[in-house]
N, C-alpha and C positions, 0 to 999 in steps of 0.2 A: 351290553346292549340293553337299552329299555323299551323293550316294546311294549304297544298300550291293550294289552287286553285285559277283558272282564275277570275277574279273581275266579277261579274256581276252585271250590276248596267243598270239595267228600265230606270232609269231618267238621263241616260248620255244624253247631250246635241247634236243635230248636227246640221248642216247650214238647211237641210230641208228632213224633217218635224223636229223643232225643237227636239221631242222627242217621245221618242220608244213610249209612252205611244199615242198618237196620231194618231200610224200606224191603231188600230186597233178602232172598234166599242167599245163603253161601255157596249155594250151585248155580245159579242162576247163572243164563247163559252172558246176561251183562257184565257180569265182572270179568268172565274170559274175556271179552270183547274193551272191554277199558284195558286190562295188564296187557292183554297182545300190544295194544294203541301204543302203549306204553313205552312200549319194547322199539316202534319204529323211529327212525330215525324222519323227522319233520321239518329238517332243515329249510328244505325247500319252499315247503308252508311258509315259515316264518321271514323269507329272503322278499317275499312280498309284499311286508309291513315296513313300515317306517320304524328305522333302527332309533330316532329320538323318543318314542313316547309319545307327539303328538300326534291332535286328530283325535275322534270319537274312540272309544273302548273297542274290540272287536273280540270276537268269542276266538276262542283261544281253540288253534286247527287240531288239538287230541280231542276235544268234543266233538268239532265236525267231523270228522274221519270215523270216531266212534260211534256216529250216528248212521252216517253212509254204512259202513261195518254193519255195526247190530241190524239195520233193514234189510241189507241183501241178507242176512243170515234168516232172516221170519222169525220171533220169537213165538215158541207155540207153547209158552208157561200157561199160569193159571194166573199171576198178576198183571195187574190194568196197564195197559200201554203207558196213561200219563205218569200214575208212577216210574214205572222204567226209564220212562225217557226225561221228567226230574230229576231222578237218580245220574242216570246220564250226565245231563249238564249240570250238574249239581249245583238247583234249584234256578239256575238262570233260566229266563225265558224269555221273545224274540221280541224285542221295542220298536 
């Protein structure tokens, strides 16, 4: 299946902080919240895109869910929400 979503890719590279993975703590409550994501099965999500590829890009349903996720949870760290949720979508944001 080709379906059309937006790349998301953690370990894209940038001048500084080298990389997304870096923004946050290694406890941080985000990254339980992205490997749990991880772990679910999203079939269902994906059964309502278009199996060609075409049509606009769409955000790929482990960030939505990981977002939905990490909000009901309340992050009560000490880094900035836009970080976090950067991190999150790793570096996409909404067109």
């Amino acid at each position: 299946m080709a379906y059309n979503f937006r790349i998301l890719d953690r370990d894209q590279m940038y001048l500084m902080p080298p990389r997304l993975k870096e923004w946050l703590p290694e406890d941080d409550l985000a990254w339980f919240v992205m490997d749990a994501v991880s772990q679910v099965d999203l079939k269902k999500f994906h059964s309502r895109y278009r199996e060609d590829g075409r049509g606009n890009a769409a955000y790929d349903p482990s960030m939505m869910v990981s977002l939905l996720l990490y909000i009901q949870l309340l992050h009560g760290g000490t880094v900035q929400p836009a970080v976090l949720l950067l991190t999150l979508f790793g570096h996409r944001r909404p067109t």
